[in-house]
PQR file with spaces between the fields and no chain letter, atoms N, CA, C, O and H, PARSE charges and radii, in Angstrom:
ATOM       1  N    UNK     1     -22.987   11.454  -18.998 -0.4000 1.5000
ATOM       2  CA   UNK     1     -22.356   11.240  -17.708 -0.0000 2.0000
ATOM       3  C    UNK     1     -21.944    9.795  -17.499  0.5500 1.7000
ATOM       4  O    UNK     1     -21.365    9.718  -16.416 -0.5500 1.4000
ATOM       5  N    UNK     2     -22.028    8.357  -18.244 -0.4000 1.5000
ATOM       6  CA   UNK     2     -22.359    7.496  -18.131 -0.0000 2.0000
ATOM       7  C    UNK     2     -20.957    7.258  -18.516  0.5500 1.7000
ATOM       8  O    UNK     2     -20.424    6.187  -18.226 -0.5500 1.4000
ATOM       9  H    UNK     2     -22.499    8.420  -19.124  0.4000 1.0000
ATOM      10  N    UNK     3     -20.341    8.155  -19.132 -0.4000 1.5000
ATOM      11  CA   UNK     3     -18.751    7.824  -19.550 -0.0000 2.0000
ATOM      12  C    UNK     3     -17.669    8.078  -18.606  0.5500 1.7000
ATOM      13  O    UNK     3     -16.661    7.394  -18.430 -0.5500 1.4000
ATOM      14  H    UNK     3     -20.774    9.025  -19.368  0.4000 1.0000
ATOM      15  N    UNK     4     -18.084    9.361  -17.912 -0.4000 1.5000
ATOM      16  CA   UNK     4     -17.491    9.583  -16.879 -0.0000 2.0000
ATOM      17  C    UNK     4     -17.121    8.705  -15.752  0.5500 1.7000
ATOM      18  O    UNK     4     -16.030    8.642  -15.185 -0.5500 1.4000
ATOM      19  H    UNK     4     -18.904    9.917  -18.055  0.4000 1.0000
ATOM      20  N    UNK     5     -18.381    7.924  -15.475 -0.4000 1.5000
ATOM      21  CA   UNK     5     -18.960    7.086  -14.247 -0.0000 2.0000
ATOM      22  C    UNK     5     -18.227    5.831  -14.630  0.5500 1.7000
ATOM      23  O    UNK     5     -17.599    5.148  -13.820 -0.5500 1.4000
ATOM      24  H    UNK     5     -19.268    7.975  -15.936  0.4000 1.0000
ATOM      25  N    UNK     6     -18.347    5.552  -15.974 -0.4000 1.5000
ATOM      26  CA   UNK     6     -17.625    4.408  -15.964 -0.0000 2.0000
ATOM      27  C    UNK     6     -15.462    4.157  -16.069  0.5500 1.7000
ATOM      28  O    UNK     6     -14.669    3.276  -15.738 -0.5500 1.4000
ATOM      29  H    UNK     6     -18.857    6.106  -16.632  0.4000 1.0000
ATOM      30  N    UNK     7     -15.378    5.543  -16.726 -0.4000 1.5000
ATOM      31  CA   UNK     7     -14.452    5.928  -16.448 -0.0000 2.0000
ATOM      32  C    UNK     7     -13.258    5.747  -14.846  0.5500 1.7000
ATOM      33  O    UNK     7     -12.281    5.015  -14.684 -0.5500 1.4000
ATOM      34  H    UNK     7     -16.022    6.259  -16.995  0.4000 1.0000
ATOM      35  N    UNK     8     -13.949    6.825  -13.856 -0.4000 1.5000
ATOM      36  CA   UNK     8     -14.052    6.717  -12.838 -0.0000 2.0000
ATOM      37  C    UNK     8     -14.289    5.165  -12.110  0.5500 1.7000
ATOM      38  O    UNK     8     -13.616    5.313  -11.090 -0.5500 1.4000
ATOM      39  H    UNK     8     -14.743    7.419  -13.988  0.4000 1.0000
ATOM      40  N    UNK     9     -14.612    4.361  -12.069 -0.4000 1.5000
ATOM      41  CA   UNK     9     -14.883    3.148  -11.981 -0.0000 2.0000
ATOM      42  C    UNK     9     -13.701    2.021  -11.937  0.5500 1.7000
ATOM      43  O    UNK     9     -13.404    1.232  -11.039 -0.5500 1.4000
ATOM      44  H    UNK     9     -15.158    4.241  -12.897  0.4000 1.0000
ATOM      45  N    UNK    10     -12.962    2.294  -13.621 -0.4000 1.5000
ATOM      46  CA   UNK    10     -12.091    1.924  -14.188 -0.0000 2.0000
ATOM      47  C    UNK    10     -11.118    1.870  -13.549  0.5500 1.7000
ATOM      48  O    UNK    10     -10.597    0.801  -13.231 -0.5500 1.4000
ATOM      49  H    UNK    10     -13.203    2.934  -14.350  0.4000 1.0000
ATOM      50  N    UNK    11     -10.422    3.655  -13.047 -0.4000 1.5000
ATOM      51  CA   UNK    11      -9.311    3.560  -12.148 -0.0000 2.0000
ATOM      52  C    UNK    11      -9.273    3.068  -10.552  0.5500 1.7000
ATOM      53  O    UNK    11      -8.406    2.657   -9.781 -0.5500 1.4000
ATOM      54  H    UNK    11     -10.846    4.524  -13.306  0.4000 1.0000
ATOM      55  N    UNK    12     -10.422    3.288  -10.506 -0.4000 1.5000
ATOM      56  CA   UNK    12     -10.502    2.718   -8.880 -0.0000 2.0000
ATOM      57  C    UNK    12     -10.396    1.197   -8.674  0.5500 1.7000
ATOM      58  O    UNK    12      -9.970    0.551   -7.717 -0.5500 1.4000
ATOM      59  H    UNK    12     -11.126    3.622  -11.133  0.4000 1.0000
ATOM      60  N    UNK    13     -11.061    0.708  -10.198 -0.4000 1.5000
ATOM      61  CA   UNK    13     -10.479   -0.885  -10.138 -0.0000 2.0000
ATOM      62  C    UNK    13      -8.939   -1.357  -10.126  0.5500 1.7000
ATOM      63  O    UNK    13      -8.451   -2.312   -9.520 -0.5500 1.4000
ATOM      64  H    UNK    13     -11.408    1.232  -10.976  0.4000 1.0000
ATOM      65  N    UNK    14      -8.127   -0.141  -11.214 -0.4000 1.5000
ATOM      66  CA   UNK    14      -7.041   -0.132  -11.452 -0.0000 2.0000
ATOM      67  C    UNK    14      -6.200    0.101  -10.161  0.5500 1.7000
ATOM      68  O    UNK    14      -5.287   -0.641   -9.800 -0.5500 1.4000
ATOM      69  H    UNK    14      -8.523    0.634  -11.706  0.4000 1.0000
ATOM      70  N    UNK    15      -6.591    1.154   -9.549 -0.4000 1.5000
ATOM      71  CA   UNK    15      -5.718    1.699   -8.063 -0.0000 2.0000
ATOM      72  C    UNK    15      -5.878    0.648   -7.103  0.5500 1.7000
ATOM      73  O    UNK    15      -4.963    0.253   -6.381 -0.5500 1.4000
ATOM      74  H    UNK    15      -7.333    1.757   -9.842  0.4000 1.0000
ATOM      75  N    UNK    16      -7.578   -0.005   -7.095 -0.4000 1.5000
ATOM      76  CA   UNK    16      -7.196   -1.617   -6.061 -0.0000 2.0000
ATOM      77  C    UNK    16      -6.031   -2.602   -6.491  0.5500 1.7000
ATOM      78  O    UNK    16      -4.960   -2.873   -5.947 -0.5500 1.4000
ATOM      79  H    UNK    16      -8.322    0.316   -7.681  0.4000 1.0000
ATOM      80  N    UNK    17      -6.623   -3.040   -7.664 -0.4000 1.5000
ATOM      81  CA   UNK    17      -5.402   -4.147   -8.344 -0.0000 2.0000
ATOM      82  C    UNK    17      -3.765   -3.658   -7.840  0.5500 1.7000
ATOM      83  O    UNK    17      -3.023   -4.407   -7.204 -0.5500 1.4000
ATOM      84  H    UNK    17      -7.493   -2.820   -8.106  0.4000 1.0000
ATOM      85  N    UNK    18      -3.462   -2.495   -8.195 -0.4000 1.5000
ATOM      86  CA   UNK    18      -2.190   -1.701   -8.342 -0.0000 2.0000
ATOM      87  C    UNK    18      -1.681   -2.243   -6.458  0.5500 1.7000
ATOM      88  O    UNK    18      -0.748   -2.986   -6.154 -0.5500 1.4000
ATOM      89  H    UNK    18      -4.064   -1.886   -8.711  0.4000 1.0000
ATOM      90  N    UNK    19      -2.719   -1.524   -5.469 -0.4000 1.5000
ATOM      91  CA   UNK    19      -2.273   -1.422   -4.474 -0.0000 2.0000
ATOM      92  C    UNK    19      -2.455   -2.904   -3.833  0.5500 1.7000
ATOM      93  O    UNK    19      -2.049   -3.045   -2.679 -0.5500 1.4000
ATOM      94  H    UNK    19      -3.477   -0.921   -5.716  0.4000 1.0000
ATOM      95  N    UNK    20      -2.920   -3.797   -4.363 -0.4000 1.5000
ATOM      96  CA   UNK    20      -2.861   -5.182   -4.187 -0.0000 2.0000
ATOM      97  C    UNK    20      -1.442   -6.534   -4.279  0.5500 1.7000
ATOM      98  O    UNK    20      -0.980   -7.554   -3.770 -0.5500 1.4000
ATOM      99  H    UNK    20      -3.250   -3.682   -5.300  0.4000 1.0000
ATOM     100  N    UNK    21      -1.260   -5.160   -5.729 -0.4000 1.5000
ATOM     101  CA   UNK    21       0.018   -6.206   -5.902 -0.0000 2.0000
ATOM     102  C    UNK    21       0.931   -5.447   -5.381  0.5500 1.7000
ATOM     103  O    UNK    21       1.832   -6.261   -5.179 -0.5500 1.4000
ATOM     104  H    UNK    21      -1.635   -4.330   -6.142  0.4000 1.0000
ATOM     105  N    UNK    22       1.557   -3.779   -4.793 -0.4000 1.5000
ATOM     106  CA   UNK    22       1.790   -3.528   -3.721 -0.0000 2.0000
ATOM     107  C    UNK    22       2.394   -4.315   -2.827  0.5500 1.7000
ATOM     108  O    UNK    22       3.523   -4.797   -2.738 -0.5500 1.4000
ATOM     109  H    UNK    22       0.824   -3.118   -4.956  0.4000 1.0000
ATOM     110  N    UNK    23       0.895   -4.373   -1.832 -0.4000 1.5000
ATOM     111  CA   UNK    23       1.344   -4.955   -0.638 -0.0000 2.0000
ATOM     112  C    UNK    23       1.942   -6.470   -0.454  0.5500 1.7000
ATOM     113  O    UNK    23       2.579   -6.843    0.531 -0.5500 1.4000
ATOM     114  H    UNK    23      -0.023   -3.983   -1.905  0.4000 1.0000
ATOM     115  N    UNK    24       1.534   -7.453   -1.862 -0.4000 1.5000
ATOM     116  CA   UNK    24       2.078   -8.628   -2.039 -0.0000 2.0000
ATOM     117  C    UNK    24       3.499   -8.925   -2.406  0.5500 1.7000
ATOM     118  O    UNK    24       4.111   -9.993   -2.437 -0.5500 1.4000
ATOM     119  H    UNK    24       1.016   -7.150   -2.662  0.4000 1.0000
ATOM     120  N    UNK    25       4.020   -7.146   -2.797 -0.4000 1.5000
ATOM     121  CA   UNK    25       5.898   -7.243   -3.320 -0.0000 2.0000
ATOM     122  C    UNK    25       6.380   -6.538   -1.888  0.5500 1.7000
ATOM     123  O    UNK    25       7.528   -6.908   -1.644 -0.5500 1.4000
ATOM     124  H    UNK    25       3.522   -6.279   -2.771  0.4000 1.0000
ATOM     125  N    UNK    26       6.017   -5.909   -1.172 -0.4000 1.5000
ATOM     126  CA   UNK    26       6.585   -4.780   -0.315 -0.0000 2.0000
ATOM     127  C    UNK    26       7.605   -6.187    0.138  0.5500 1.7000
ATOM     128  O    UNK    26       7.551   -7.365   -0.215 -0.5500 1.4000
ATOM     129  H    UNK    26       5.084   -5.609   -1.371  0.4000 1.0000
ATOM     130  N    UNK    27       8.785   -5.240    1.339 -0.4000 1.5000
ATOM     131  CA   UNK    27       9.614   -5.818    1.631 -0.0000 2.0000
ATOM     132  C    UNK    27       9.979   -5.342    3.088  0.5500 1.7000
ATOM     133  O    UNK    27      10.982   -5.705    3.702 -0.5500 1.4000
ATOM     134  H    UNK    27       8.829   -4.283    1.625  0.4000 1.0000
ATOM     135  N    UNK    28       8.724   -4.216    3.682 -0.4000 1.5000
ATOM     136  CA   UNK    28       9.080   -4.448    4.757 -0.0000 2.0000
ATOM     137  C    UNK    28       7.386   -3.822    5.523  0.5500 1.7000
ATOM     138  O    UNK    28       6.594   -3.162    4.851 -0.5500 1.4000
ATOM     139  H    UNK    28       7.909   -3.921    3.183  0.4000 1.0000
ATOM     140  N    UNK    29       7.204   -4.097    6.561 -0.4000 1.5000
ATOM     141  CA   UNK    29       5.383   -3.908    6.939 -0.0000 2.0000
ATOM     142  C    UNK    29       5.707   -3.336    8.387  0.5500 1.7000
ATOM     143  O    UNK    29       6.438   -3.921    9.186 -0.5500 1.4000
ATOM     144  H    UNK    29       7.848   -4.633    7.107  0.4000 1.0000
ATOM     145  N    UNK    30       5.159   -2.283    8.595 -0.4000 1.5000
ATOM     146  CA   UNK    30       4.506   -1.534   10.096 -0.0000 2.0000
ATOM     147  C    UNK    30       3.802   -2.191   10.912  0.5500 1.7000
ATOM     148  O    UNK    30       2.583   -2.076   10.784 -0.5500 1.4000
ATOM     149  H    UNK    30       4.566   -1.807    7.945  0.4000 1.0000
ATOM     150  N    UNK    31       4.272   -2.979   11.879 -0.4000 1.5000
ATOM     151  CA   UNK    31       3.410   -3.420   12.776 -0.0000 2.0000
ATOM     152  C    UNK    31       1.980   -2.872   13.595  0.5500 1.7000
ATOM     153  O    UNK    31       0.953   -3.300   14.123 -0.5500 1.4000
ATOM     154  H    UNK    31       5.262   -3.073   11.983  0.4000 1.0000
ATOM     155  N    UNK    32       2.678   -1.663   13.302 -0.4000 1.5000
ATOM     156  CA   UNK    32       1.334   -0.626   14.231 -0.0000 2.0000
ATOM     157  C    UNK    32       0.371   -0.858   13.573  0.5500 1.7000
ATOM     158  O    UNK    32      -0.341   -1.757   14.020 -0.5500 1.4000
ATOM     159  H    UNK    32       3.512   -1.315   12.873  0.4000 1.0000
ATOM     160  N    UNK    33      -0.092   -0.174   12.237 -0.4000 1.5000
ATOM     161  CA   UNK    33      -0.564   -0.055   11.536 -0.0000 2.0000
ATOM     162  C    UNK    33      -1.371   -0.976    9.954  0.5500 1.7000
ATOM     163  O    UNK    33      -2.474   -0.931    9.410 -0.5500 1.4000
ATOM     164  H    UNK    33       0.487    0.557   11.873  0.4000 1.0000
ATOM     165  N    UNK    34       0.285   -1.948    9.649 -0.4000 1.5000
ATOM     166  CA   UNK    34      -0.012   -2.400    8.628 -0.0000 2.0000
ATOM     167  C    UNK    34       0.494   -2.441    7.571  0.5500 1.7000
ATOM     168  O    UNK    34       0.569   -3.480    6.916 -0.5500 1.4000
ATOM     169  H    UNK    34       1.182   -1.985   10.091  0.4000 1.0000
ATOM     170  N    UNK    35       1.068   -1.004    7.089 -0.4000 1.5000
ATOM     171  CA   UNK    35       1.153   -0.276    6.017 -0.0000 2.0000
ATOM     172  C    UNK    35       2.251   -1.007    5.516  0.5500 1.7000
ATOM     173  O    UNK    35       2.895   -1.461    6.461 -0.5500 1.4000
ATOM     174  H    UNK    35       1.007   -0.160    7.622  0.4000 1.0000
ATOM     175  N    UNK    36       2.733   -1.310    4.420 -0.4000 1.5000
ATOM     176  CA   UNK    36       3.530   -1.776    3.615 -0.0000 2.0000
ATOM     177  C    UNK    36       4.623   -0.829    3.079  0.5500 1.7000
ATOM     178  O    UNK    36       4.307    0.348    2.903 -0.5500 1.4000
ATOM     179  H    UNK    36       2.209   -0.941    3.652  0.4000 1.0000
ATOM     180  N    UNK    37       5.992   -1.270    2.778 -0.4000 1.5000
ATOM     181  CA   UNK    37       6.684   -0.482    2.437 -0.0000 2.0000
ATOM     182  C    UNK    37       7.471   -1.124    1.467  0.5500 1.7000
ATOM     183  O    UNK    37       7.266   -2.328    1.318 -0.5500 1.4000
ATOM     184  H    UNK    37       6.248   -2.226    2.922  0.4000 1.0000
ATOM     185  N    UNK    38       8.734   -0.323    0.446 -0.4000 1.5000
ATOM     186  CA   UNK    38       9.254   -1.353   -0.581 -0.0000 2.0000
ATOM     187  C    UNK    38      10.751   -0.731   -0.165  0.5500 1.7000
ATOM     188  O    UNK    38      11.609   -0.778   -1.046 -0.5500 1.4000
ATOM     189  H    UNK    38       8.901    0.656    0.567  0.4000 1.0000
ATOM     190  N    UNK    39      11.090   -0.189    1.046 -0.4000 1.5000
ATOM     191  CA   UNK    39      12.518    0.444    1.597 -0.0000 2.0000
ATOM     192  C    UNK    39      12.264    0.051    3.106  0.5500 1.7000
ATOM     193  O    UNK    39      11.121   -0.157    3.513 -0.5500 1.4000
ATOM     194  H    UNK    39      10.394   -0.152    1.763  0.4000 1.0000
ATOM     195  N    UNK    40      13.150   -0.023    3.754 -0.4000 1.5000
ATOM     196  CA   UNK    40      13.546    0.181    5.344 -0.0000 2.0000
ATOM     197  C    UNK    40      13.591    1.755    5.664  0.5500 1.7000
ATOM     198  O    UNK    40      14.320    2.663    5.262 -0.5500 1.4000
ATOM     199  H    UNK    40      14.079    0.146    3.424  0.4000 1.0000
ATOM     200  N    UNK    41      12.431    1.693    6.617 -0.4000 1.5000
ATOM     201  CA   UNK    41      12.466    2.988    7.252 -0.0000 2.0000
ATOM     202  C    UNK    41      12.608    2.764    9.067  0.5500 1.7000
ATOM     203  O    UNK    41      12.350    1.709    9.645 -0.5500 1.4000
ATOM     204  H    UNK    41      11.839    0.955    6.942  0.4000 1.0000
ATOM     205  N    UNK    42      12.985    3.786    9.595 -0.4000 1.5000
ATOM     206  CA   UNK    42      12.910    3.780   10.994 -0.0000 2.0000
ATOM     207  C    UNK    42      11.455    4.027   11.497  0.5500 1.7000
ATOM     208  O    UNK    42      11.036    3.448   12.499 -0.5500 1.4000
ATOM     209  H    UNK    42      13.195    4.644    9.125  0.4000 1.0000
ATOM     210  N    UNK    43      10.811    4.766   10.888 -0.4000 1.5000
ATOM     211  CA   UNK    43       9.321    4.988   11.434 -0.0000 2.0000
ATOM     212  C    UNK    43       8.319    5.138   10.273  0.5500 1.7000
ATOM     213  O    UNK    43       8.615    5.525    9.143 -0.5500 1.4000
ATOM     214  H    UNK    43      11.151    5.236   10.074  0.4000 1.0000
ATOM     215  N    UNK    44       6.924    4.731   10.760 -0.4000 1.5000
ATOM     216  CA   UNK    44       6.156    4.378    9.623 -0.0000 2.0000
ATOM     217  C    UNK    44       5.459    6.256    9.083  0.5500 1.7000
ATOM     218  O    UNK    44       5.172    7.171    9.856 -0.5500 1.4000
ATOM     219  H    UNK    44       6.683    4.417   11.679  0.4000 1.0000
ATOM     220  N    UNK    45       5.383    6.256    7.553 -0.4000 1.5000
ATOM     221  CA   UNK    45       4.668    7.319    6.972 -0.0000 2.0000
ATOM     222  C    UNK    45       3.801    7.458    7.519  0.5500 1.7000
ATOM     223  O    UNK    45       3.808    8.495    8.182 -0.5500 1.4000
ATOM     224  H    UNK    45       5.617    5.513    6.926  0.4000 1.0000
ATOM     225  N    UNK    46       2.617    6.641    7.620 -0.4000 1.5000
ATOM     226  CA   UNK    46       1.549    6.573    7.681 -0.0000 2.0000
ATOM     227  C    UNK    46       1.104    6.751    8.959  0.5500 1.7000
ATOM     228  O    UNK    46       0.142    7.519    8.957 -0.5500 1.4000
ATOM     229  H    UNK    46       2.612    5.799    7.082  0.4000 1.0000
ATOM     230  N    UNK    47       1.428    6.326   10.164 -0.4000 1.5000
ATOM     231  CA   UNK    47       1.136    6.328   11.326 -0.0000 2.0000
ATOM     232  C    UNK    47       2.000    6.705   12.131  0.5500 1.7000
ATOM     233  O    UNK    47       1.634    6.771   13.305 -0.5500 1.4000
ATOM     234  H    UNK    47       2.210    5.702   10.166  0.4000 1.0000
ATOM     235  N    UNK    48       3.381    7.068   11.816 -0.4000 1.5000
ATOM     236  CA   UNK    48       4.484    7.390   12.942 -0.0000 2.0000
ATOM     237  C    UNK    48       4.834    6.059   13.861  0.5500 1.7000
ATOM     238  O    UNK    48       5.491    6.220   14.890 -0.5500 1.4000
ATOM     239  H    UNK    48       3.679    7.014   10.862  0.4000 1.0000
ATOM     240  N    UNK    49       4.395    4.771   13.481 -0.4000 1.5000
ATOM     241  CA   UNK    49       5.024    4.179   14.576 -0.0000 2.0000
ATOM     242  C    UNK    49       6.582    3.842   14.343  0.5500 1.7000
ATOM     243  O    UNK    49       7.230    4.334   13.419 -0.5500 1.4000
ATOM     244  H    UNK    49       3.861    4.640   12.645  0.4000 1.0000
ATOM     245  N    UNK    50       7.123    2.908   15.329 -0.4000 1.5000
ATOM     246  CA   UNK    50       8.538    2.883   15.146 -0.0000 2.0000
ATOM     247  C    UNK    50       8.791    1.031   15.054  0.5500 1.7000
ATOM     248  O    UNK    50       9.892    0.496   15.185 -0.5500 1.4000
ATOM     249  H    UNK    50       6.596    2.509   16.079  0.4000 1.0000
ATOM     250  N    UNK    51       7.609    0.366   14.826 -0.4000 1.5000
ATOM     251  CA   UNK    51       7.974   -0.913   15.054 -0.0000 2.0000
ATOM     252  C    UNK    51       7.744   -1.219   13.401  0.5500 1.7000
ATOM     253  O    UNK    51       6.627   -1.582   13.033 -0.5500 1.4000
ATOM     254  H    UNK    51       6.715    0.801   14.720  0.4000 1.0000
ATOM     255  N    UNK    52       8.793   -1.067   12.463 -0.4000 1.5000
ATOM     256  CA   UNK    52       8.852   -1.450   11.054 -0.0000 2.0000
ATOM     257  C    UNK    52       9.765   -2.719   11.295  0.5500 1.7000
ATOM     258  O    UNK    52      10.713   -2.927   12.052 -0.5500 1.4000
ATOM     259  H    UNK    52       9.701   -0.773   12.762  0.4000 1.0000
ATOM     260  N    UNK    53       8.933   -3.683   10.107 -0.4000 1.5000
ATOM     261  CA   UNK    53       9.919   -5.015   10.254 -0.0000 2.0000
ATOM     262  C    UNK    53      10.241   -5.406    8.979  0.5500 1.7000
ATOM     263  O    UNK    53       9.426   -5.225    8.074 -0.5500 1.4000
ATOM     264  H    UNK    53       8.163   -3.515    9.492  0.4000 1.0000
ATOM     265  N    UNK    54      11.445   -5.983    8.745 -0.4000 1.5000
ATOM     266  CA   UNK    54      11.453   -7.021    7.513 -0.0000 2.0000
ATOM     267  C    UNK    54      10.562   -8.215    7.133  0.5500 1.7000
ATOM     268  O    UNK    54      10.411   -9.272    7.746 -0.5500 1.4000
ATOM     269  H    UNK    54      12.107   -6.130    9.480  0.4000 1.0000
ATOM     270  N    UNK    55      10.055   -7.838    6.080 -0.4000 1.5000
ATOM     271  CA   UNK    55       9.248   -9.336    5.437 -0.0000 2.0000
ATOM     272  C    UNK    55       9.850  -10.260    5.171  0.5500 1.7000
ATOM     273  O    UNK    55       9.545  -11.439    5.351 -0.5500 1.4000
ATOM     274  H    UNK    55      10.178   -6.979    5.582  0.4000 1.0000
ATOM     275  N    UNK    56      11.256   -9.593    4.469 -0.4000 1.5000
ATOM     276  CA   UNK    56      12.117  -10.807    4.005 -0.0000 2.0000
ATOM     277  C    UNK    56      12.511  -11.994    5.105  0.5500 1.7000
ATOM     278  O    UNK    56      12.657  -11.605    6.264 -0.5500 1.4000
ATOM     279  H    UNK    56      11.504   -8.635    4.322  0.4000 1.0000
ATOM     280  N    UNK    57      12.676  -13.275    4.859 -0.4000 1.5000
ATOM     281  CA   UNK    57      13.030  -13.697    5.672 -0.0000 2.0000
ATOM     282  C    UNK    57      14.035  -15.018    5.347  0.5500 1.7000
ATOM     283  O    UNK    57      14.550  -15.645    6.273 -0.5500 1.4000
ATOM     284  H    UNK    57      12.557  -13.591    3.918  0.4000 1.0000
């Protein structure tokens, strides 16, 4: 089981890192919420709000 565990481990390190560098490229962020995005949307996935902004600046 010790392979598994470490296995498991592995990607969750991988899925932090991943979603780390994410939120450090996105190009536009949900005020409500937070959530990061790498397109312009009118309302956020994650929470439905409607206050999405540009990062770019």
């Amino acid at each position: 089981m010790g392979l598994f565990r470490d296995l498991g481990q592995k990607v969750e390190e991988f899925k932090q890192a991943s979603q780390t560098v994410a939120d450090e490229e996105a190009t536009h962020e949900c005020r409500d919420c937070g959530e990061r995005f790498f397109a312009d949307r009118e309302t956020c996935s994650e929470c439905g709000g409607s206050d999405v902004t540009s990062l770019e600046g």
